[in-house]
N, C-alpha and C positions, 0 to 999 in steps of 0.2 A: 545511609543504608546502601552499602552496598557500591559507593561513588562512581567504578568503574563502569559498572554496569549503567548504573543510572546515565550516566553521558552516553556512553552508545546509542541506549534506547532513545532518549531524546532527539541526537542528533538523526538518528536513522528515521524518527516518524514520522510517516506522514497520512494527512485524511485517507486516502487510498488503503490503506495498513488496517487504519482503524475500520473503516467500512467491509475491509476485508474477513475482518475479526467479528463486526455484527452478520456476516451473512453467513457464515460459518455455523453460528450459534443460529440462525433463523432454519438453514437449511437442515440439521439436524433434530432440529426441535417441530418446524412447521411451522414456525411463527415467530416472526419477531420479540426479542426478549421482551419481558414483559415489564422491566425496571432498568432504571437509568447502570450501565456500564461503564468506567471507566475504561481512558483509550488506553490506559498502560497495566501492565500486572506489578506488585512491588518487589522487589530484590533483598533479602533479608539475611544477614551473617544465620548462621546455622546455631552458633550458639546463641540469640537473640531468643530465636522462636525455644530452641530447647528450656531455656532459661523459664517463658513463659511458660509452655506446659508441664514444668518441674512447679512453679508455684501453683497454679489451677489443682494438681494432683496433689498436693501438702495441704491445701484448704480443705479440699472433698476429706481428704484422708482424718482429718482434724477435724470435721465438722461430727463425722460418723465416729469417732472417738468421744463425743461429748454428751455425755448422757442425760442433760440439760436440753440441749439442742434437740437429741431424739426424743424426745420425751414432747417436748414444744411445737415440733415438725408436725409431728404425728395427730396434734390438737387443731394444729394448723390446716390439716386439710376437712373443707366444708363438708357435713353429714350428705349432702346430698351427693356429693360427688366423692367418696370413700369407696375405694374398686376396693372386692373381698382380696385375698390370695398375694400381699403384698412381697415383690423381690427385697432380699436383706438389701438392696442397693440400687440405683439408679442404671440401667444399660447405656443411656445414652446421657455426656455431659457434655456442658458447654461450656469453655471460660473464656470471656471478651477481658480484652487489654487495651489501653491504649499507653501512650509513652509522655509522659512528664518531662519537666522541664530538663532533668538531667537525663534525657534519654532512658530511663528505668521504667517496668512493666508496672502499671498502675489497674488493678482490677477494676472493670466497669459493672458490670455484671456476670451470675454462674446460674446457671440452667440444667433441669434433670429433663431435657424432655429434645427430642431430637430437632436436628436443622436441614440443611440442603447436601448431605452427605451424597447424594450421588450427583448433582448437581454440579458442583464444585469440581469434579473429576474434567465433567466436559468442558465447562470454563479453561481451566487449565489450557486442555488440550487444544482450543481455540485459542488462546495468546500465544500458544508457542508455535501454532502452525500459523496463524497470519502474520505473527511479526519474527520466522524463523529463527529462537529463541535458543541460544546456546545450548545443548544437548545435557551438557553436565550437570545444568539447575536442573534441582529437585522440587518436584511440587506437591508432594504428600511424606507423612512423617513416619510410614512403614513401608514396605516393599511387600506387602499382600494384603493392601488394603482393601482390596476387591471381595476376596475371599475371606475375610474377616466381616466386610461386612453383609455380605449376604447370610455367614452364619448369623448376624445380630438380629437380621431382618423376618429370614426363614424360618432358623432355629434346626429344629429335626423336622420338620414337617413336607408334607408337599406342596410345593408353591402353588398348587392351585386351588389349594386351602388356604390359603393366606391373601391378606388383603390389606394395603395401603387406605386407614379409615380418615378421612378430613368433611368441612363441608364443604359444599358447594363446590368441590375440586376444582373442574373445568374452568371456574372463574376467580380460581384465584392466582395471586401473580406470581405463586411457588410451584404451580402445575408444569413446570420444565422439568424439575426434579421428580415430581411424579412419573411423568414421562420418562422418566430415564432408568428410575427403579423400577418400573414395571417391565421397559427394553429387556435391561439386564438378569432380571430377576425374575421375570415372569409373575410379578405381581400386582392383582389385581386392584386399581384404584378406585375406589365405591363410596359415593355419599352416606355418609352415615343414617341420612335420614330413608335412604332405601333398605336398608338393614331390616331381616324380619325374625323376632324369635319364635322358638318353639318349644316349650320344654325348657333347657339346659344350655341349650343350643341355639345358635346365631344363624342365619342364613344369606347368600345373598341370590339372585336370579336360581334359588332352588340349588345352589352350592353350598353344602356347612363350611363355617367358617373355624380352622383351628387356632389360628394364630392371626394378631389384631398388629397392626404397624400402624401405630394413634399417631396420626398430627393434626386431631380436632383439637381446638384450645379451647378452653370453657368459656373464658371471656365473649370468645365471638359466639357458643350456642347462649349464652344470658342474653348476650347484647341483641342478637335477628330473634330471639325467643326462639329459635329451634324444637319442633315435636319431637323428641327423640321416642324411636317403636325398643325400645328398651334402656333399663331403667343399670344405670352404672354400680348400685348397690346390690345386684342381683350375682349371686354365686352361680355362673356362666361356667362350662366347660368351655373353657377359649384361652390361651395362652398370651398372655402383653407385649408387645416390642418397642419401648417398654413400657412397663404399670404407669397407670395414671397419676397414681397417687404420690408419683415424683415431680412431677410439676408443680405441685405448691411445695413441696418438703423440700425440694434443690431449689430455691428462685430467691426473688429479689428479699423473701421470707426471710434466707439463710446470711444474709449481707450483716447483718447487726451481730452475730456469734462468730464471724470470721475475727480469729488475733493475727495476725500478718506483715509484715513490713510492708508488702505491695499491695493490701488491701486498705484504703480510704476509713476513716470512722465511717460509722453506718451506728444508726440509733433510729429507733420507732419512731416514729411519728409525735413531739411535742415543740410548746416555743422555743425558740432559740433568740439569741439576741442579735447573731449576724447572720441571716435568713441568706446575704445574698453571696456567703461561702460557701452554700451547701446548695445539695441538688435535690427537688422534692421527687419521689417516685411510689407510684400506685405500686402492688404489690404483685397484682399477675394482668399489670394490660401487657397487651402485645406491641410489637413493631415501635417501641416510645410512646407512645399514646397516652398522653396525661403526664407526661416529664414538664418539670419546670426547673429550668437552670437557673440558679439565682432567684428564688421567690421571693415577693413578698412578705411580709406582715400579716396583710391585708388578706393574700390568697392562703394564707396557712391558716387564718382563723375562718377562713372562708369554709373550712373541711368540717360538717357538723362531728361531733363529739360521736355520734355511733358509727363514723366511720372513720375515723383516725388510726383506727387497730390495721386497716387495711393500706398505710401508705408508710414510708420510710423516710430519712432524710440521711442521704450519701453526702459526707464530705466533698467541697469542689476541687476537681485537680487542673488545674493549668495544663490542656496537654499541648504539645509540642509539635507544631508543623516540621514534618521530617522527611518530607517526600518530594523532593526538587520538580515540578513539572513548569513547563511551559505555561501555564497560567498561574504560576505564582506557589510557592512555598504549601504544603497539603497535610492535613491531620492523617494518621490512619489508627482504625482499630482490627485488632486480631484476633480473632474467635480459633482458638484451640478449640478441635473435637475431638471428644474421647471416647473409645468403648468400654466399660465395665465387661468385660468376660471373665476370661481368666483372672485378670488384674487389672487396673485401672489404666489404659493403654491411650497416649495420643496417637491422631492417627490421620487426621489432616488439619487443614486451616481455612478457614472464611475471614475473607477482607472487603472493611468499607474503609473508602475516603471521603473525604470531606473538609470544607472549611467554614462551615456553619457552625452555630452552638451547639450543634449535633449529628450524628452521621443520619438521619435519615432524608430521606427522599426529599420530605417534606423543607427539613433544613438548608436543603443544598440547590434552590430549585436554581432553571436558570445560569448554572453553574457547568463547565466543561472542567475535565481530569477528577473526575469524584464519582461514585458510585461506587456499584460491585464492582470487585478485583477481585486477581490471586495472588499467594503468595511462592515467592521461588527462592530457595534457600542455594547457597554456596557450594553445600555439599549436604550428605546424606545424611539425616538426624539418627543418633546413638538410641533413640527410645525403644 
């Protein structure tokens, strides 16, 4: 990735760098990050990253051509949680990659539902300013990404009508990025469970609410039992950024209808004979949570019969440590973000490393050169 670079940065780093880099991010935020950091950002040929958000955009594009799939999507989302007023298409996409053995873009997972788009801005700006980062890398995949994405967030509305909805905000460990769309955007971050209706109408501290920026996940209001003061199924005068109802319709759901050369088989949920070449995955936990790399037998028939509809089995891919650090050879995965507006547009990047069986936190513990990263391209992406 990138070799030239990769030696520099190496030879140039030092704790000092990297400490420089967490205070950075502490000072702007108030608080020390809130998840583990890696000490280096990755260096990516331009055509690499292109390459990946050309296949993400042919899967979306190909999933929403299949009239099977829409049809299936559409069933797929639970009665309780079906928002009226649904967009012909998801606003906000995700497509995670990692690289296989020949270095080729391997889909991990594809999401309709947003991530740390403003978040990732300051990251950036933080590797490049503490480890004085060649000026010519590029580290987003439009040149008005800023302005594109406040229209995603805003819409036409007045931002102080609008509101960044999640639980428990303040306590969770993505409230940097809150923080940062609210900075930029002047919008308001609000526990969902403070939300009051009236009528038609949403409220919050006696503001109507017109436009909703959802990053509640369902999974976590099931899982803490959440009271929510109104009810998802209710035809609201309030606008999506975006609809709910893409969260199950773009997710781990959409993996088994992908045809792909960089897409993994993916098949429902039943036995299989070599359990421990495929990856078992729940269908909307968050952050990994209930991933089993290599299952069992044992734990596959462990899944009672009325819930097998709700879990998948992804092909295993061998991926590729391809990221030379100082502690030894590093996995990375690349989260292409895209906006649905106009057209299906990438328009930045989220990077995790890792050398566990998997990039989370939890995988990697104990571990230096892993965590959150960014990515910095060669030159400016053609998207």
């Amino acid at each position: 990735m990138l070799p030239s670079y990769r030696r520099r940065f190496n030879e140039r780093w030092s704790p000092e760098k990297y400490r420089r880099f967490l205070d950075i991010l502490q000072q702007r935020t108030g608080e020390p990050p809130q998840f583990r950091h890696s000490e280096t950002p990755c260096f990516f040929p331009t055509e690499l990253i292109e390459q990946m958000a050309r296949y993400g955009r042919e899967m979306c594009e190909q999933l929403l051509a299949n009239p099977q799939y829409q049809a299936d999507s559409r069933r797929a989302v639970p009665d309780r949680w079906r928002v009226p007023n649904e967009d012909p298409h998801p606003l906000f996409v995700q497509a995670d990659f990692g690289l296989d053995e020949d270095r080729q873009p391997k889909l991990v997972e594809i999401q309709g539902f947003p991530s740390l788009y403003a978040y990732q801005l300051l990251l950036a700006e933080a590797y490049r300013e503490a480890y004085d980062l060649d000026r010519n890398l590029t580290d987003r995949l439009c040149t008005d990404y800023h302005e594109r994405l406040r229209e995603a967030i805003i819409g036409a509305c007045d931002p102080k009508n609008v509101v960044l909805m999640e639980i428990d905000p303040w306590n969770q460990k993505t409230r940097h990025d809150f923080l940062m769309t609210q900075r930029w955007f002047g919008v308001k971050t609000v526990d969902i469970s403070h939300i009051k209706k009236t009528g038609r109408h949403l409220y919050h501290d006696g503001t109507r609410i017109d436009r909703i920026y959802n990053r509640a996940i369902v999974d976590e209001i099931e899982r803490r039992n959440i009271q929510l003061p109104f009810d998802f199924r209710d035809d609201l005068e309030v606008e999506w950024a975006g609809h709910p109802n893409w969260f199950f319709r773009l997710s781990k759901f959409s993996l088994p209808y992908i045809n792909h050369p960089a897409a993994p088989k993916t098949i429902f949920l039943t036995e299989v004979d070599d359990p421990e070449n495929w990856v078992l995955k729940p269908l909307y936990s968050f952050a990994g949570t209930g991933v089993i790399v290599g299952p069992t037998h044992d734990q596959i028939a462990a899944i009672p019969e009325d819930q097998r509809s709700s879990y998948i089995l992804q092909q295993r891919v061998n991926f590729r440590p391809v990221i030379d650090t100082p502690a030894g050879p590093t996995k990375v995965e690349v989260r292409i973000m895209y906006l649905w507006q106009d057209t299906l547009r990438p328009v930045n990047t989220v990077v995790r490393m890792g050398r566990g069986p998997q990039m989370g936190v939890d995988h990697n513990k104990e571990m230096e050169w892993v965590g959150a990263s960014a990515a910095f391209l060669d030159g400016a992406a053609s998207q």
